[in-house]
C-alpha positions, 0 to 999 in steps of 0.5 A, spaced: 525 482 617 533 480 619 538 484 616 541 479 612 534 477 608 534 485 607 540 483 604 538 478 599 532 482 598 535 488 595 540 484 591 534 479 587 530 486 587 536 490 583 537 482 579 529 483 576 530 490 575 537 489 571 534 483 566 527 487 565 532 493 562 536 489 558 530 485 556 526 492 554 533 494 551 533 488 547 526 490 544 527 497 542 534 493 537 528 488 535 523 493 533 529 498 530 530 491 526 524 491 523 522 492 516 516 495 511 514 490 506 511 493 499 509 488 494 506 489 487 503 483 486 502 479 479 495 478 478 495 479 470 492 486 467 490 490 473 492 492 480 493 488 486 499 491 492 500 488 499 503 492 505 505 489 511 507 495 517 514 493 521 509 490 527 505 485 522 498 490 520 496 487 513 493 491 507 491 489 500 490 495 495 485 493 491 485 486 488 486 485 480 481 481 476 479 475 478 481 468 481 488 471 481 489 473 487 489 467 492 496 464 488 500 470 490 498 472 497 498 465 499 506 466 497 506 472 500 502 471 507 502 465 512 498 459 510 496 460 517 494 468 517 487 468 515 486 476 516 487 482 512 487 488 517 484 492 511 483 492 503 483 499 500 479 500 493 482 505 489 475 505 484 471 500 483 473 497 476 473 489 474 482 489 474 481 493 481 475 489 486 475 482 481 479 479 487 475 482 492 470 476 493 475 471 493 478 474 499 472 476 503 471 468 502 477 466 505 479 472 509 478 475 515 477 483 513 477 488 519 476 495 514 474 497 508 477 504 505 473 506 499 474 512 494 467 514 492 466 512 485 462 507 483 460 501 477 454 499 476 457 492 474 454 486 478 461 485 481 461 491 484 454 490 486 455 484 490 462 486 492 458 492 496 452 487 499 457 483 501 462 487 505 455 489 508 453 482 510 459 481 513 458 488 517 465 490 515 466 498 517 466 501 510 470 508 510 470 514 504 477 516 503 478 523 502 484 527 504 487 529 510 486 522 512 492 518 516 492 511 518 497 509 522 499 502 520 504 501 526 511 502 527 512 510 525 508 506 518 503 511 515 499 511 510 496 519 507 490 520 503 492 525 498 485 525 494 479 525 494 479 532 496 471 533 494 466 528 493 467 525 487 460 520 486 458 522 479 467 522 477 469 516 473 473 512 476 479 513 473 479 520 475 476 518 482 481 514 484 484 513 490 491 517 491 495 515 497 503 515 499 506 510 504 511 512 508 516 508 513 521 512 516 526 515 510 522 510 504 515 513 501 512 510 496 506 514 491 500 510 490 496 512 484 492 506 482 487 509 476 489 516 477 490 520 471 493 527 469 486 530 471 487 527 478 494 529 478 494 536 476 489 537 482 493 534 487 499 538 484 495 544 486 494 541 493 501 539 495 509 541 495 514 538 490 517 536 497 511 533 500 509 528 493 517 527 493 517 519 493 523 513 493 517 509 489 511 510 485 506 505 483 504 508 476 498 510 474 493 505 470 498 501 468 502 506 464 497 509 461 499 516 457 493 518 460 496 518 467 503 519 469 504 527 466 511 529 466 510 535 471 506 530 477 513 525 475 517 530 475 514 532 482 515 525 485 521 524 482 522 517 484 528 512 483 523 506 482 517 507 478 512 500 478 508 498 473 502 493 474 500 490 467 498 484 464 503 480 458 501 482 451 495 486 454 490 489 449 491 496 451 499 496 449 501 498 457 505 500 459 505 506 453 512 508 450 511 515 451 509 514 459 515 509 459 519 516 456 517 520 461 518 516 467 526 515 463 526 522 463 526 523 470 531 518 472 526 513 474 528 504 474 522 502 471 520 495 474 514 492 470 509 485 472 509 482 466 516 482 466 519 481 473 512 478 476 511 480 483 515 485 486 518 485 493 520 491 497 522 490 503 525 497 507 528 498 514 526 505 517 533 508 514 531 508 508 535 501 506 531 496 501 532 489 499 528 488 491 526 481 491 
C-alpha cells in the first residue's frame, strides 16, 4: 500500500471512529431522556396499574372487573402493540383478575406473577386454565424477588414472605415498591393492616419511604394503618375506586390518616386515569 492510500486509510479510520462516538454518546443522552410511566387506570370499583420501564417493558398489575380494561389501555398503549411483557396478580378477587381474560384474548402475555391465594370462583378457575393453555410461566411472588424492568427500573417483591395458600386474599396480597431512579411508588393492592404490619416488621422506614403509594383496598379503613403511612410517608397517595361505590371507598377515617401525614390524595372516580410520567432524578409530570 503507498504512503498516500495509508494516509486516507487513517483519515477515514479516525472519521468512522469519530461518528461511531458521537453516536454512542447520542445514546447515553437519549437514554438518560428516557421516562418511567405509572398509571392507575380507571376501570370502575377495582384495581387495574400499568407500568412501562424507560426501555419499553410493559406490565399490568391486576386488571379490575371485567370488560373495563381493554378501553383504558387502548388509551394508553399503541394500537399496534399487542404484548404485555407480564401481568401481576396481586389476589385473586373479581375487582383484580375480572379484566384478565380479556387481555389474554387480545394480548400477547410473556409472564404471569402471582400471590398464592386463591378464589374458588369460575372466573378464577378459567383465568387459571387458560394462562395453562397458553403455557404462559407462572411464578409464586414471594419476598426477595426483584424484576429488573430495564432502564435502572425495578420492581421489589416486599410480601409474601411465607406461603400464604390458605390466607384470604386480602391479607395475602401482593406488596411491591417500583423504583426508577429517585421515584419509588408503593403498591399495595388488598393489603390490610395485618399485611402491613408484617411488612413493617421486615423493612426500615427508609427502605418503605416512597414519593407515591397505591392505597390499599380502595381506601379501605381495613387497610392504610397510620404506622404503615407514616412508614411511607408519600407526597401522593392513589386510590382506585369506583363512583358512588357500595362500599363507601375510599373511608373518610382513611383519607384522614393518608392527610395526616402530609399525602396529595388522587382518586379514580374523581380524576379517572391517572399518569405519571418520571424521569431518573426524580422529576414527574401528572397527566
Amino acid at each position: 500500500m503507498t504512503p498516500k492510500r495509508q494516509k486516507y486509510g487513517l483519515l477515514i479510520f479516525v472519521f468512522l471512529l469519530l461518528v461511531s462516538n458521537i453516536f454512542l454518546v447520542y445514546l447515553d443522552f437519549k437514554s438518560f431522556g428516557q421516562e418511567l410511566t405509572f398509571a392507575i387506570l380507571d376501570i370502575g370499583q377495582g384495581d387495574a396499574l400499568f407500568i412501562e420501564s424507560p426501555t419499553g417493558t410493559q406490565i399490568l398489575v391486576d386488571a379490575g372487573p371485567p370488560r373495563k380494561i381493554l378501553s383504558q389501555l387502548s388509551r394508553i398503549m399503541s394500537p399496534f402493540d399487542r404484548k404485555l411483557d407480564a401481568i401481576i396478580i396481586t389476589n385473586p378477587d373479581q375487582d383484580h383478575i375480572g379484566g384478565f381474560p380479556d387481555v389474554l384474548n387480545v394480548y400477547e402475555v410473556g409472564a404471569v406473577l402471582e400471590s398464592g391465594t386463591i378464589n374458588d370462583s369460575k372466573t378464577y378457575q378459567n383465568l387459571e386454565a387458560e394462562i395453562k393453555r397458553k403455557n404462559i410461566p407462572n411464578v409464586l411472588a414471594k419476598k426477595g424477588m426483584r424484576l429488573n424492568i430495564g432502564g435502572g427500573a425495578v420492581i421489589d417483591i416486599l410480601f409474601p414472605d411465607r406461603d400464604i395458600f390458605d390466607w384470604s386474599p386480602n391479607d395475602g396480597s401482593i406488596v411491591a415498591k417500583l423504583t426508577y431512579g429517585d421515584t419509588s411508588v408503593m403498591l399495595m393492592g388488598d393489603a390490610t393492616a395485618k399485611t402491613e404490619k408484617i411488612v413493617l416488621g421486615g423493612f426500615s422506614k427508609e427502605a418503605l419511604a416512597s414519593d407515591i403509594l397505591k392505597v390499599g383496598h380502595h381506601g379501605s379503613r381495613t387497610s392504610s394503618s397510620a404506622s404503615f403511612v407514616e412508614a411511607v410517608s408519600p407526597a401522593y397517595a392513589l386510590v382506585s375506586d369506583g363512583k358512588d361505590n357500595k362500599y363507601g371507598h375510599p373511608h373518610p377515617e382513611t383519607l384522614d390518616t393518608l392527610i395526616q401525614f402530609g399525602a396529595k390524595i388522587l382518586r379514580t372516580d374523581l380524576l379517572g386515569t391517572i399518569i405519571f410520567s418520571c424521569d431518573i432524578l426524580g422529576a414527574c409530570e401528572i397527566n
